[in-house]
Biopython code that builds the backbone (N, CA, C, O; Angstrom):
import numpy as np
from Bio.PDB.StructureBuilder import StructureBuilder

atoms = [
    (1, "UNK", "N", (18.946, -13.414, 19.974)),
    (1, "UNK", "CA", (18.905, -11.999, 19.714)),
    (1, "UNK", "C", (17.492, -11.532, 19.391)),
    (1, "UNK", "O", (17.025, -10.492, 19.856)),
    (2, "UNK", "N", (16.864, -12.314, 18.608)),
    (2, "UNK", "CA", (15.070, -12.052, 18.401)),
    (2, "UNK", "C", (14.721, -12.406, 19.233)),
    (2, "UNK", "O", (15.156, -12.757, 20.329)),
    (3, "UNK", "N", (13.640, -12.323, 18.640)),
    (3, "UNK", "CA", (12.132, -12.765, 19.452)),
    (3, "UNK", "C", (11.315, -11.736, 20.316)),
    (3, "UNK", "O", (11.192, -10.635, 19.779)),
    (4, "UNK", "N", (10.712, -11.890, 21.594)),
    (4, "UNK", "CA", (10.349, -11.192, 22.057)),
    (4, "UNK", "C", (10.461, -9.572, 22.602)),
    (4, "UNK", "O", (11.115, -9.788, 23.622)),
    (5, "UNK", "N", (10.348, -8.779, 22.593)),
    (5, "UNK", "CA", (10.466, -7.179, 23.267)),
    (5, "UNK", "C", (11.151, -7.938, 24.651)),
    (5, "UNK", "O", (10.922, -9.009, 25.212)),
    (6, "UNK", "N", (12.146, -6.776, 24.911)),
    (6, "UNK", "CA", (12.440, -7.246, 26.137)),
    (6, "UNK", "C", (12.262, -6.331, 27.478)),
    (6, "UNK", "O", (12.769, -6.194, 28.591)),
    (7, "UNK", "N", (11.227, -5.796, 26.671)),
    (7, "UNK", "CA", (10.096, -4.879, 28.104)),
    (7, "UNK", "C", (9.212, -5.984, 28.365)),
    (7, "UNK", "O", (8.085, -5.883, 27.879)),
    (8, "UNK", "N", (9.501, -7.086, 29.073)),
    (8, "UNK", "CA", (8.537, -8.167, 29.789)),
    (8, "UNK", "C", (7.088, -7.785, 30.534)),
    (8, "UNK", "O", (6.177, -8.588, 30.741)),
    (9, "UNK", "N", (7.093, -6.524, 30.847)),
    (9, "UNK", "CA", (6.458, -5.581, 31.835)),
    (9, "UNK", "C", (5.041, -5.538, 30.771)),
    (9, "UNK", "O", (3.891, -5.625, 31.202)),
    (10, "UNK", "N", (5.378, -5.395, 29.395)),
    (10, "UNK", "CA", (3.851, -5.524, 28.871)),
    (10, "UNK", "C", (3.092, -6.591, 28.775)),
    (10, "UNK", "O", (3.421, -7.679, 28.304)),
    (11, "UNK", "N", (2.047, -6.276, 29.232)),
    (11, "UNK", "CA", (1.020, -7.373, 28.702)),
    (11, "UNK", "C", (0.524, -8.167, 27.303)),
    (11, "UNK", "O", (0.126, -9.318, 27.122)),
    (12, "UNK", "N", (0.746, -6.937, 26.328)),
    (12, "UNK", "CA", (0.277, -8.025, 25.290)),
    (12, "UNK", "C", (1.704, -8.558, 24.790)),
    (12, "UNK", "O", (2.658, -8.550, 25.568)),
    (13, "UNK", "N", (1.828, -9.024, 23.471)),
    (13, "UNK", "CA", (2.494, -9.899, 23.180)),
    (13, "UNK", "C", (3.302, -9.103, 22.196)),
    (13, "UNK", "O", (3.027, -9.229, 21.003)),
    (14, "UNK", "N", (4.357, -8.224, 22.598)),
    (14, "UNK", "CA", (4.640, -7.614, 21.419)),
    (14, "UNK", "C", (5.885, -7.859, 20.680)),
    (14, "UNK", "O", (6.393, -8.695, 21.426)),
    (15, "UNK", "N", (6.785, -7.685, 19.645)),
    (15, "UNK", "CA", (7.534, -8.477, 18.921)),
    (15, "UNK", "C", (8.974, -7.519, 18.559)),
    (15, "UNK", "O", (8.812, -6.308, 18.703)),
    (16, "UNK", "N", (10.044, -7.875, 18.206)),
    (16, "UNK", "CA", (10.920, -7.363, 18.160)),
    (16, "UNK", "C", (10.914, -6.531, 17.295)),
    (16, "UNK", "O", (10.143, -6.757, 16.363)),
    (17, "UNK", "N", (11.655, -5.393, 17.246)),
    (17, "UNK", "CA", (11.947, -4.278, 15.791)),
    (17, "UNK", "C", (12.401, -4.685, 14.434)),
    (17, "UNK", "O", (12.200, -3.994, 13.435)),
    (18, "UNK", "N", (13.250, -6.253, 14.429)),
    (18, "UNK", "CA", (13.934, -6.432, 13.378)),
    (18, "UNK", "C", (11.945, -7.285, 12.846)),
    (18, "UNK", "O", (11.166, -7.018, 11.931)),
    (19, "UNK", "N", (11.913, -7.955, 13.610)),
    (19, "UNK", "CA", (10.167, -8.522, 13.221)),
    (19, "UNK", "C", (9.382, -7.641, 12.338)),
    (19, "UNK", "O", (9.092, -7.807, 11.153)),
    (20, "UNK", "N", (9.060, -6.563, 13.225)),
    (20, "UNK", "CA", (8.302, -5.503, 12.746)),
    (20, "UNK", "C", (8.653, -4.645, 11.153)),
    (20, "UNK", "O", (7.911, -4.301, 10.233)),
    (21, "UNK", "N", (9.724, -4.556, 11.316)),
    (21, "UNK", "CA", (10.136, -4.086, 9.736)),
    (21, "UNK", "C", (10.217, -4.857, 8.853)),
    (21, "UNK", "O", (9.869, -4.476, 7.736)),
    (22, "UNK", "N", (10.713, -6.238, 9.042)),
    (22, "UNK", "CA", (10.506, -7.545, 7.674)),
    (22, "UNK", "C", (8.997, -7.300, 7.272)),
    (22, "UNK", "O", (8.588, -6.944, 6.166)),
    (23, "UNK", "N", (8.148, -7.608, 8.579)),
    (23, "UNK", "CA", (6.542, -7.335, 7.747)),
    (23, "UNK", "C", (6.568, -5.847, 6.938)),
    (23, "UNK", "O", (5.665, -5.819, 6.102)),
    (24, "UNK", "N", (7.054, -5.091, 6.958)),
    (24, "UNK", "CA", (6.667, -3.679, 6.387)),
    (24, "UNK", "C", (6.997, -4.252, 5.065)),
    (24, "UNK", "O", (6.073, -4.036, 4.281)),
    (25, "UNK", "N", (7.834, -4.807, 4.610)),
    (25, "UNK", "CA", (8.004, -4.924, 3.058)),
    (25, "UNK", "C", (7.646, -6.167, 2.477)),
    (25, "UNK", "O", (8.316, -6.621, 1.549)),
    (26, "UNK", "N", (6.459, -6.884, 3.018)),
    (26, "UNK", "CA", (5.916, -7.929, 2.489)),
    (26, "UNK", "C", (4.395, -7.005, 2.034)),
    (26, "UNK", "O", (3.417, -7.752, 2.025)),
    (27, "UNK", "N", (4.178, -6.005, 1.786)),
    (27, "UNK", "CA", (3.210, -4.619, 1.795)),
    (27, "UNK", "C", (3.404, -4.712, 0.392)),
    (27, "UNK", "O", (4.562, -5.028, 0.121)),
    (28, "UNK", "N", (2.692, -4.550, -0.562)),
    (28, "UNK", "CA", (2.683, -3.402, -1.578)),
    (28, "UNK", "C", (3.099, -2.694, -1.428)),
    (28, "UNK", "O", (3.253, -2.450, -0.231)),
    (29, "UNK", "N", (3.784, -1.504, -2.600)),
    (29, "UNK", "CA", (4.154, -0.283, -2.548)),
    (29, "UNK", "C", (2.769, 0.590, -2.687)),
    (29, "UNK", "O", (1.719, -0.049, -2.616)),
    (30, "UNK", "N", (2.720, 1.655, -2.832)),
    (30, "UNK", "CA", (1.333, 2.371, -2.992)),
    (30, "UNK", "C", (1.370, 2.989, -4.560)),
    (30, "UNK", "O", (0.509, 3.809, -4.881)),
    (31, "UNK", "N", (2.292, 2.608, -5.425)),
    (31, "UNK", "CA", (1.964, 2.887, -6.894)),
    (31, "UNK", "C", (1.666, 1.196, -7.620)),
    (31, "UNK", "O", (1.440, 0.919, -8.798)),
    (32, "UNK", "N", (1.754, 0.410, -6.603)),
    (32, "UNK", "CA", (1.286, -0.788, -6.806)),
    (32, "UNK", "C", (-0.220, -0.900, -6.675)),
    (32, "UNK", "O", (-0.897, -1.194, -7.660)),
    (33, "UNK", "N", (-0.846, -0.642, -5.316)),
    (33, "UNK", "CA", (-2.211, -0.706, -4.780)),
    (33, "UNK", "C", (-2.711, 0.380, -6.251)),
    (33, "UNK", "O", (-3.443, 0.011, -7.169)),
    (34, "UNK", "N", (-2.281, 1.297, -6.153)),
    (34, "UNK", "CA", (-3.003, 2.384, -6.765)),
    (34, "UNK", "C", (-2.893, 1.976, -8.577)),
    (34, "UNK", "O", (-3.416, 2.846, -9.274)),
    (35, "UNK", "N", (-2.489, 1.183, -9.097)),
    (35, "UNK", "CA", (-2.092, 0.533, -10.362)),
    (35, "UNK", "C", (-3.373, -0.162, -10.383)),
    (35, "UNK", "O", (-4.237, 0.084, -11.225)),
    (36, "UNK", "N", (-3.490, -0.970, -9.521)),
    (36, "UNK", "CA", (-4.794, -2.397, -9.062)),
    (36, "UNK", "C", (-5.719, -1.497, -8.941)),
    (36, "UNK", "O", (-6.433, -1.782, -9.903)),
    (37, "UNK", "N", (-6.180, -0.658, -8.458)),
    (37, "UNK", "CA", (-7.462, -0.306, -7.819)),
    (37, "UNK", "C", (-7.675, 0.220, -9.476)),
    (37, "UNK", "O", (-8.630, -0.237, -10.104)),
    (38, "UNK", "N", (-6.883, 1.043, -10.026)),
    (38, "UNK", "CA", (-7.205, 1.449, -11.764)),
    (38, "UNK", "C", (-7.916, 0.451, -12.424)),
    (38, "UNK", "O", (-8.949, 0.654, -13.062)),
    (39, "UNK", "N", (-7.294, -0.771, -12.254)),
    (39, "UNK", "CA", (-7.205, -1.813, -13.402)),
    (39, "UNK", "C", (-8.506, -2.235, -12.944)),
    (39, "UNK", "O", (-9.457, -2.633, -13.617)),
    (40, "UNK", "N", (-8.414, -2.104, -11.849)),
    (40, "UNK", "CA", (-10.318, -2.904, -10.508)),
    (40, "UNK", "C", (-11.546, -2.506, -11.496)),
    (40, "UNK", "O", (-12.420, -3.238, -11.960)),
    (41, "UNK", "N", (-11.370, -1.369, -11.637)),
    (41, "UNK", "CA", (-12.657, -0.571, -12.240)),
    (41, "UNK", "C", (-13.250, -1.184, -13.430)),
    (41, "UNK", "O", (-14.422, -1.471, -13.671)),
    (42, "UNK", "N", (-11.835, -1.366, -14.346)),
    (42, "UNK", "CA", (-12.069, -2.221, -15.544)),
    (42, "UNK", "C", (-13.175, -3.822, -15.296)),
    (42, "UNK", "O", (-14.253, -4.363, -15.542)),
    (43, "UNK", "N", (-12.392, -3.889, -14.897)),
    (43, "UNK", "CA", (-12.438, -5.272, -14.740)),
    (43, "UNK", "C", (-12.862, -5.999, -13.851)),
    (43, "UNK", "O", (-11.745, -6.481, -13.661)),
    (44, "UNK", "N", (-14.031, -6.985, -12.475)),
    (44, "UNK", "CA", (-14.461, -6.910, -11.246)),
    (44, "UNK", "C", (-14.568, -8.922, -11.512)),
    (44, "UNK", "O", (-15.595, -9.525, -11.824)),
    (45, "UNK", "N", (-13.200, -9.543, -11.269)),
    (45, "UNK", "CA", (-13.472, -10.788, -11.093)),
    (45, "UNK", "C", (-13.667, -11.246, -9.853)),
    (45, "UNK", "O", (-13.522, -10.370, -9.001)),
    (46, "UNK", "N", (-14.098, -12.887, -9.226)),
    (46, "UNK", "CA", (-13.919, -12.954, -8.038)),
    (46, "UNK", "C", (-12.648, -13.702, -7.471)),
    (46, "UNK", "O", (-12.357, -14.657, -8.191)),
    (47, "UNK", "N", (-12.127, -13.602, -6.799)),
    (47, "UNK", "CA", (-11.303, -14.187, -6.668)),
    (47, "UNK", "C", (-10.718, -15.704, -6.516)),
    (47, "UNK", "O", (-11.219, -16.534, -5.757)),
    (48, "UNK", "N", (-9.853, -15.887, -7.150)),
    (48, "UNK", "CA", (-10.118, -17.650, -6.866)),
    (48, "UNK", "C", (-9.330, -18.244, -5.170)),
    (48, "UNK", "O", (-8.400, -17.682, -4.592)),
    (49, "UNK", "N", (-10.083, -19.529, -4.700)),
    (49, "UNK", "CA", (-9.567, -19.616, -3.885)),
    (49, "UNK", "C", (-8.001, -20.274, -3.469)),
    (49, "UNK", "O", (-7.291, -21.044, -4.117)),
    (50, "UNK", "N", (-7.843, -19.824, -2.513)),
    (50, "UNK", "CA", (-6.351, -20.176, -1.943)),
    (50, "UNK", "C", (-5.996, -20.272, -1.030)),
    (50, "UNK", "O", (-5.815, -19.313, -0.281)),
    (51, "UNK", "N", (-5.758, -21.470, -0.737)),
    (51, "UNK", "CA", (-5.658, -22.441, 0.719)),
    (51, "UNK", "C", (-4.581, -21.795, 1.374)),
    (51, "UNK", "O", (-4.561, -22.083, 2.571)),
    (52, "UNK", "N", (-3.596, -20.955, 0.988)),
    (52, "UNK", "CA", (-2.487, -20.378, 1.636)),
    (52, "UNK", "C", (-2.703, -19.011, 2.391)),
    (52, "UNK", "O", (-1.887, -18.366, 3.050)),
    (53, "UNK", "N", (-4.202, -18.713, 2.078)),
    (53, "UNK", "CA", (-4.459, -17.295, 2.274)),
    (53, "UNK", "C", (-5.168, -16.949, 3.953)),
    (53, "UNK", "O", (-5.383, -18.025, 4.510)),
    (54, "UNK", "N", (-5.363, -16.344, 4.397)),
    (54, "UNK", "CA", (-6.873, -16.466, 5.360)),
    (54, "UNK", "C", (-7.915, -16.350, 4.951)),
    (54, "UNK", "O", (-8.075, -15.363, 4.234)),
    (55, "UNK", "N", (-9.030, -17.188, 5.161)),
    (55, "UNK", "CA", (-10.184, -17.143, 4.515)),
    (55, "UNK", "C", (-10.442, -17.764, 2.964)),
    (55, "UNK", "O", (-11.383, -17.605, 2.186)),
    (56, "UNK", "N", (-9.170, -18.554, 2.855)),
    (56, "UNK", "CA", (-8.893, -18.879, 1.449)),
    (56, "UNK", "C", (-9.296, -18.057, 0.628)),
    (56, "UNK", "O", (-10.084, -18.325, -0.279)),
    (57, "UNK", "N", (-8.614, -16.540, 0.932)),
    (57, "UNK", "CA", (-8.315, -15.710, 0.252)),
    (57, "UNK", "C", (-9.165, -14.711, -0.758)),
    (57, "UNK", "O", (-8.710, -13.879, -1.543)),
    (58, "UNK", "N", (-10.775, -15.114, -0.447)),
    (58, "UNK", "CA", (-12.119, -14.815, -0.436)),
    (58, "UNK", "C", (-12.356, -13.366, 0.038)),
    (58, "UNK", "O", (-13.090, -12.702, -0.694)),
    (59, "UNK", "N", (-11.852, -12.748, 1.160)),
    (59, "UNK", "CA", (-12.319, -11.488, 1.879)),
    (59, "UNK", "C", (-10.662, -10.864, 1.963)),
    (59, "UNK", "O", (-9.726, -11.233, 2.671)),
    (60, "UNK", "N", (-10.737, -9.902, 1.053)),
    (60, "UNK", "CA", (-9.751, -8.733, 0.202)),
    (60, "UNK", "C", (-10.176, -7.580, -0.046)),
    (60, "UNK", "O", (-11.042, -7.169, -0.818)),
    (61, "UNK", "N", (-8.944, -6.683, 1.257)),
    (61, "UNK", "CA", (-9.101, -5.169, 0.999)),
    (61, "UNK", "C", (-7.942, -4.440, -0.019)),
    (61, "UNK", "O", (-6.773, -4.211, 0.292)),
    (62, "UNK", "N", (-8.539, -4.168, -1.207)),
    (62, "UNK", "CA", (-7.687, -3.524, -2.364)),
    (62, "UNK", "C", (-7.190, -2.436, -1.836)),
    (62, "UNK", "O", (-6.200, -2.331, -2.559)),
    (63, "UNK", "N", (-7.115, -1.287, -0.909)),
    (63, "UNK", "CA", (-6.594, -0.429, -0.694)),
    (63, "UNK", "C", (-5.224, -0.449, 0.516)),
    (63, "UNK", "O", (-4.418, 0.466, 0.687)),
    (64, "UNK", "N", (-5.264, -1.606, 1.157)),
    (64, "UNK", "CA", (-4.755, -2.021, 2.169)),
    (64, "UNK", "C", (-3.973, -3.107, 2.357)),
    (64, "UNK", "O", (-3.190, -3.349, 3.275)),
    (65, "UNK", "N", (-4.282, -3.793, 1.318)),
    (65, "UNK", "CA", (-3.649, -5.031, 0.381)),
    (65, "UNK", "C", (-3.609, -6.393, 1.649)),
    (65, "UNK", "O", (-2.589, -6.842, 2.174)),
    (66, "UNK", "N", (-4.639, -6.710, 1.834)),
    (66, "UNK", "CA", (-4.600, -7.698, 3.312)),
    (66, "UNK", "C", (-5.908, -8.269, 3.014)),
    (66, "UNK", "O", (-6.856, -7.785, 2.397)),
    (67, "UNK", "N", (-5.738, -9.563, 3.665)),
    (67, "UNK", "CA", (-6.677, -10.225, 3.345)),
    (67, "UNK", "C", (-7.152, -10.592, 4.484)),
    (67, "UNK", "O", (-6.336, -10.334, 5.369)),
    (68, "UNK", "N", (-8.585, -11.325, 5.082)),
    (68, "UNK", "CA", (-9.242, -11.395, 6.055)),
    (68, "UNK", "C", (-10.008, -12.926, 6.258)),
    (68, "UNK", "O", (-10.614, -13.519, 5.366)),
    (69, "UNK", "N", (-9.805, -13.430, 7.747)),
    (69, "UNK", "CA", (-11.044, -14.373, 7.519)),
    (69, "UNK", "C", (-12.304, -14.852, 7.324)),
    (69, "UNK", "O", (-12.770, -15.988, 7.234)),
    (70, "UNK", "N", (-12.871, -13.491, 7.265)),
    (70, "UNK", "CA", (-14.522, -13.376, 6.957)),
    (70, "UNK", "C", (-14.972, -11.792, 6.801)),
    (70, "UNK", "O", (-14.585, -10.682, 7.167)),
    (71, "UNK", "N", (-15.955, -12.344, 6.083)),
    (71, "UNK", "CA", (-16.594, -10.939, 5.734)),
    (71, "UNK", "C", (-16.932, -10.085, 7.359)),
    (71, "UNK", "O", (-16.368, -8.995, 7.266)),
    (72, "UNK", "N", (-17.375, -10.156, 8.251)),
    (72, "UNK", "CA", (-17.508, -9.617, 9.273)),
    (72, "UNK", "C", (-16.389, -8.421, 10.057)),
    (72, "UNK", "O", (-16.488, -7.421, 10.768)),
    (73, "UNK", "N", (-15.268, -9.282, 9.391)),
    (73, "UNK", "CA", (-13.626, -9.058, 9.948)),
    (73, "UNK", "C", (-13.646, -7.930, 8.982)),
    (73, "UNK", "O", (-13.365, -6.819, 9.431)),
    (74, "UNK", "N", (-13.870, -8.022, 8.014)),
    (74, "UNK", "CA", (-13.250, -7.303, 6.717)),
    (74, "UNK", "C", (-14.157, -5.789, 6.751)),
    (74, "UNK", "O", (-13.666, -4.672, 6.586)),
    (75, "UNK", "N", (-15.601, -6.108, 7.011)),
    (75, "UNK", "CA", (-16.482, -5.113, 6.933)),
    (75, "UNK", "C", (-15.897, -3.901, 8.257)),
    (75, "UNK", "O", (-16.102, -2.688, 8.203)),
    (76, "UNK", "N", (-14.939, -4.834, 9.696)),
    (76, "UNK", "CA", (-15.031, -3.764, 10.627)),
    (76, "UNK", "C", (-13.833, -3.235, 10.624)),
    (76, "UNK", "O", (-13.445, -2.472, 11.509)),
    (77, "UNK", "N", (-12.997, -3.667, 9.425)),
    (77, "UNK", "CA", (-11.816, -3.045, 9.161)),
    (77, "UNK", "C", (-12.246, -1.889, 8.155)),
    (77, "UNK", "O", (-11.794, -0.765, 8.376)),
    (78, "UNK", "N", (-13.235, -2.120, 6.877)),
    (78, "UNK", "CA", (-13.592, -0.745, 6.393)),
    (78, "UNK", "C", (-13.504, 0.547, 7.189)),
    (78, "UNK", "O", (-12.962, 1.595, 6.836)),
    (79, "UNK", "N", (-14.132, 0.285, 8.324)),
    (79, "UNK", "CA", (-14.639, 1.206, 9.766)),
    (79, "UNK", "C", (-13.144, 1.875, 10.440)),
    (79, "UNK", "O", (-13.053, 2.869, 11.160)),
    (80, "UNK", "N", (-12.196, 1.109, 10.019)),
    (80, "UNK", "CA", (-11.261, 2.121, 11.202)),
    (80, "UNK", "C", (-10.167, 3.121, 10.504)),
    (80, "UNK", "O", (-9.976, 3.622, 9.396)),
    (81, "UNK", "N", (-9.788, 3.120, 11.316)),
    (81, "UNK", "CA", (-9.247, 4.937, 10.834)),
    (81, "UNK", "C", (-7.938, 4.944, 10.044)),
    (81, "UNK", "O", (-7.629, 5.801, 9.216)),
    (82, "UNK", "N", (-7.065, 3.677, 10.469)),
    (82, "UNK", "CA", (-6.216, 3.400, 9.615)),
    (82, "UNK", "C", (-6.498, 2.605, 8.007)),
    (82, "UNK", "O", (-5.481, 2.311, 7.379)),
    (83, "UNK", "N", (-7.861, 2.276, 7.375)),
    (83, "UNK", "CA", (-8.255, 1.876, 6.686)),
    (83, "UNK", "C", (-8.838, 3.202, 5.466)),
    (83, "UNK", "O", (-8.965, 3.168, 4.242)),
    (84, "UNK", "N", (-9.072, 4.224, 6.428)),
    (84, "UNK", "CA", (-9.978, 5.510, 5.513)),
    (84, "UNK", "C", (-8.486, 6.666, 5.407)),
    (84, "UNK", "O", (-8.282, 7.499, 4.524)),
    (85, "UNK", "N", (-7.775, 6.413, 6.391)),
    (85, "UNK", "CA", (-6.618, 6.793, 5.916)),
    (85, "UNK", "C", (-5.985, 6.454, 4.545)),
    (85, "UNK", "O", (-5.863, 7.229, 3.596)),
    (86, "UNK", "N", (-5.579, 5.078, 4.615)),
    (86, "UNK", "CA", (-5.044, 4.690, 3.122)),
    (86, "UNK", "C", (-5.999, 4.968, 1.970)),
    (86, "UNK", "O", (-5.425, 5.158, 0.897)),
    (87, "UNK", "N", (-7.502, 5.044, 1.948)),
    (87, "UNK", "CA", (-8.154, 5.230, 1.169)),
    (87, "UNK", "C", (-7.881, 6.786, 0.579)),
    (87, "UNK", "O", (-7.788, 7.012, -0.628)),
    (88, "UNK", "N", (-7.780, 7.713, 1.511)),
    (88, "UNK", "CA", (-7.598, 9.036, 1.206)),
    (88, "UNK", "C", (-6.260, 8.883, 0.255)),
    (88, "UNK", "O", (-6.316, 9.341, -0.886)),
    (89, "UNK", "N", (-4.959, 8.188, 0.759)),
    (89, "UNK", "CA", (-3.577, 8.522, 0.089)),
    (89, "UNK", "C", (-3.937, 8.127, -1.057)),
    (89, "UNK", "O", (-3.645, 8.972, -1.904)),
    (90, "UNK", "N", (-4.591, 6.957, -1.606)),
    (90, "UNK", "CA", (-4.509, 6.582, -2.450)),
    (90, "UNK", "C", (-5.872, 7.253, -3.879)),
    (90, "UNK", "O", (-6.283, 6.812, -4.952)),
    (91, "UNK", "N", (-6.118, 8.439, -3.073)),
    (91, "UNK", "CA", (-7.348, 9.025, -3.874)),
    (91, "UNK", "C", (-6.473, 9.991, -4.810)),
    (91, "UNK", "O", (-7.296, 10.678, -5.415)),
    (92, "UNK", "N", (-5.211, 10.346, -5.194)),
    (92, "UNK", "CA", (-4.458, 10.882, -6.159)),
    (92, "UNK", "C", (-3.192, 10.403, -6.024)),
    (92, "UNK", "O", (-2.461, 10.047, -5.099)),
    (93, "UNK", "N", (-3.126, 10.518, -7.532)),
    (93, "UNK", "CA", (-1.902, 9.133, -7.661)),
    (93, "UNK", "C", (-0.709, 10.054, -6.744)),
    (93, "UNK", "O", (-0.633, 11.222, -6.364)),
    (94, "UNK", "N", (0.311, 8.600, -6.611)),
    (94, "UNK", "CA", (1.620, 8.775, -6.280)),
    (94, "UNK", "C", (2.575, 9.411, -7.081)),
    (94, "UNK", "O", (2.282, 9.627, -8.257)),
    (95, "UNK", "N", (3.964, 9.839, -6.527)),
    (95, "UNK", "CA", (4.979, 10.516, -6.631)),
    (95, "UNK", "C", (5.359, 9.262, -7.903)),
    (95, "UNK", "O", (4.876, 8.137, -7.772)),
    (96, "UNK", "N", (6.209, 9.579, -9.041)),
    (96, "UNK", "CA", (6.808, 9.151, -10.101)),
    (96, "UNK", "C", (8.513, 9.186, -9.915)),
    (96, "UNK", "O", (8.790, 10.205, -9.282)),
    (97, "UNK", "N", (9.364, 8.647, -10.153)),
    (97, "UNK", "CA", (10.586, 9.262, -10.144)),
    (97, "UNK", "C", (10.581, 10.309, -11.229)),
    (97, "UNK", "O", (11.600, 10.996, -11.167)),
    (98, "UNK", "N", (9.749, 10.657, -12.217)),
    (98, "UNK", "CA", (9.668, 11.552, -13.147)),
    (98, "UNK", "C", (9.277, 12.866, -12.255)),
    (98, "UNK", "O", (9.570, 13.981, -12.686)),
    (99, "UNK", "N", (8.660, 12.719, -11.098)),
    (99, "UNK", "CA", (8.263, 13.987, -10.542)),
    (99, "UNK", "C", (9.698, 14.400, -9.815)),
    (99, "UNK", "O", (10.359, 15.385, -10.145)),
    (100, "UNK", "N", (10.042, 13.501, -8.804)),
    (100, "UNK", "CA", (11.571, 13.655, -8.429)),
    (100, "UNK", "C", (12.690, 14.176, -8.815)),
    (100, "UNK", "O", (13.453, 14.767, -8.051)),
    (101, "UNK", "N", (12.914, 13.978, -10.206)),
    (101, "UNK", "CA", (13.629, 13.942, -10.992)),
    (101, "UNK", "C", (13.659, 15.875, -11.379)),
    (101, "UNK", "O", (14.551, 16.722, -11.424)),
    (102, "UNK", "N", (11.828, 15.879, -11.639)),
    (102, "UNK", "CA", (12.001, 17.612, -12.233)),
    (102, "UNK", "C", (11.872, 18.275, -10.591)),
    (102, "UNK", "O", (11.804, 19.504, -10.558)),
    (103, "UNK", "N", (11.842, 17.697, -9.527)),
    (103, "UNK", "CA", (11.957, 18.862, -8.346)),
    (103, "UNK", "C", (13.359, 18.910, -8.246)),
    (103, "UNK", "O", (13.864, 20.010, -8.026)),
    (104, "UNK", "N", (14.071, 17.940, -8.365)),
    (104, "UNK", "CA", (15.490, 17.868, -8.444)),
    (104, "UNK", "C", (16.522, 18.871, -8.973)),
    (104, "UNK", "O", (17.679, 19.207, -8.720)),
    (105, "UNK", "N", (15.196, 19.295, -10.129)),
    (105, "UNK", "CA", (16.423, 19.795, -11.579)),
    (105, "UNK", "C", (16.932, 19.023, -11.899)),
    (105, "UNK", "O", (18.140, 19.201, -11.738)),
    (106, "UNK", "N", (16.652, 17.963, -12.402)),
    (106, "UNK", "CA", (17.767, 16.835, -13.292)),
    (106, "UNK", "C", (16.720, 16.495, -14.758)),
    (106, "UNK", "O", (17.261, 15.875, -15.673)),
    (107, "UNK", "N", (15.508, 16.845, -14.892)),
    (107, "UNK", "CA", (14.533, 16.421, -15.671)),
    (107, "UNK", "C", (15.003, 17.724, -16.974)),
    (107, "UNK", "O", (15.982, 18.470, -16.972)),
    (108, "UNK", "N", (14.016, 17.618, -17.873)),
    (108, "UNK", "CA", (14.304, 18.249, -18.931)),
    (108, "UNK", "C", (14.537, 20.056, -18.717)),
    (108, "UNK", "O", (13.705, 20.834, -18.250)),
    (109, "UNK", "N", (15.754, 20.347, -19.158)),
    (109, "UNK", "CA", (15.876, 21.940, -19.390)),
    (109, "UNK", "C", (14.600, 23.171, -20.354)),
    (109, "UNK", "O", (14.511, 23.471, -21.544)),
    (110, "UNK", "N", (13.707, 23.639, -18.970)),
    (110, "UNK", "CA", (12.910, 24.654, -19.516)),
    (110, "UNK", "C", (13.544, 25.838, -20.098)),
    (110, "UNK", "O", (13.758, 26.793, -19.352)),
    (111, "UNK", "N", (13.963, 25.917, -21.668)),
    (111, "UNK", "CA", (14.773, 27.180, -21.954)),
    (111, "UNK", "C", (13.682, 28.410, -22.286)),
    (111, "UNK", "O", (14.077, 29.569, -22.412)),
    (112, "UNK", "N", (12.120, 28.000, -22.429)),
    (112, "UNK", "CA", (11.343, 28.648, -22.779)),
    (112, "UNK", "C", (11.267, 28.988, -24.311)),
    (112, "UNK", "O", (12.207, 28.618, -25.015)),
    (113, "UNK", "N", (10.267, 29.634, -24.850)),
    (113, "UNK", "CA", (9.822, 29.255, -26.068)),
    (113, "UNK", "C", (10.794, 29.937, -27.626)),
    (113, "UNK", "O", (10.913, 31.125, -27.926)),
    (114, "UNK", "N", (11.377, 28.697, -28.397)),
    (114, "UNK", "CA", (12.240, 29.088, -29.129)),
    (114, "UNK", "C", (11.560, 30.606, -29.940)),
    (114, "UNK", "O", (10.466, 31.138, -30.130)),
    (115, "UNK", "N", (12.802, 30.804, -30.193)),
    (115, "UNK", "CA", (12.805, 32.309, -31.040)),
    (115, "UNK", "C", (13.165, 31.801, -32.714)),
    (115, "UNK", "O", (13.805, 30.887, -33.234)),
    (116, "UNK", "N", (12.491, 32.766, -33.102)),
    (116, "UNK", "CA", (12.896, 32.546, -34.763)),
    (116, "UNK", "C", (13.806, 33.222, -35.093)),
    (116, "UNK", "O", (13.827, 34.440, -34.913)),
    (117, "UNK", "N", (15.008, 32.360, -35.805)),
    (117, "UNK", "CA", (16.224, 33.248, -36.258)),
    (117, "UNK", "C", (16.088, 33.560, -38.079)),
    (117, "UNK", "O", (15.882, 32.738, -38.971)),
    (118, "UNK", "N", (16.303, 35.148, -38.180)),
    (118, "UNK", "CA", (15.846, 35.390, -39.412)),
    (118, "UNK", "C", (17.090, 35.425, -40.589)),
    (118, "UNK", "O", (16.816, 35.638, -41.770)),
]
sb = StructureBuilder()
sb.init_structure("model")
sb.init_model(0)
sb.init_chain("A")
sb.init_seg("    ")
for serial, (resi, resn, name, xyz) in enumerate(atoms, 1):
    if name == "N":
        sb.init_residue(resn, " ", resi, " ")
    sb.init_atom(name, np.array(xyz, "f"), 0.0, 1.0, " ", f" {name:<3s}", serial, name[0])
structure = sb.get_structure()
């Protein structure tokens, strides 16, 4: 039932739909990235290495949450458009379920400002 697209007709190598969506949630969420990039500022360690990673895990884009095999790779991913994209989303924070919640009307009742009873 997996595996390959079964438009044979393309040339590159492209992969099934159920494929394609498992990777979507091996992603960060973006109140995750945007948590890290806060904490980044604080704090600027290097990373330790890790044989499980590419690049043993050395060349890391915080906004994009992916890691690279060399600095070269990493520098020409800064450059593309899906890279300055995520940079923009993540330039004001994310949605809260607290925001949800008051577009909803389910968050706290604005009765406006009590009155004094005499």
């Amino acid at each position: 039932m997996g595996g390959k697209c079964p438009h044979r007709s393309v040339k590159k190598r492209r992969y099934s739909h159920k494929t394609h969506r498992r990777a979507k949630f091996l992603v960060n969420g973006d109140d995750m990235v945007y948590d890290s990039l806060n904490k980044a500022d604080e704090q600027t360690k290097p990373l330790p290495p890790d044989q499980d990673l590419p690049g043993m895990g050395q060349f890391y884009c915080l906004h994009c949450d992916r890691y690279f095999n060399n600095a070269s790779v990493r520098d020409d991913h800064f450059k593309t458009k899906r890279h300055r994209r995520r940079v923009k989303l993540l330039m004001e924070a994310p949605h809260t379920q607290l925001d949800a919640d008051l577009a909803a009307g389910m968050g706290m009742p604005d009765n406006g400002p009590k009155l004094m009873s005499f």
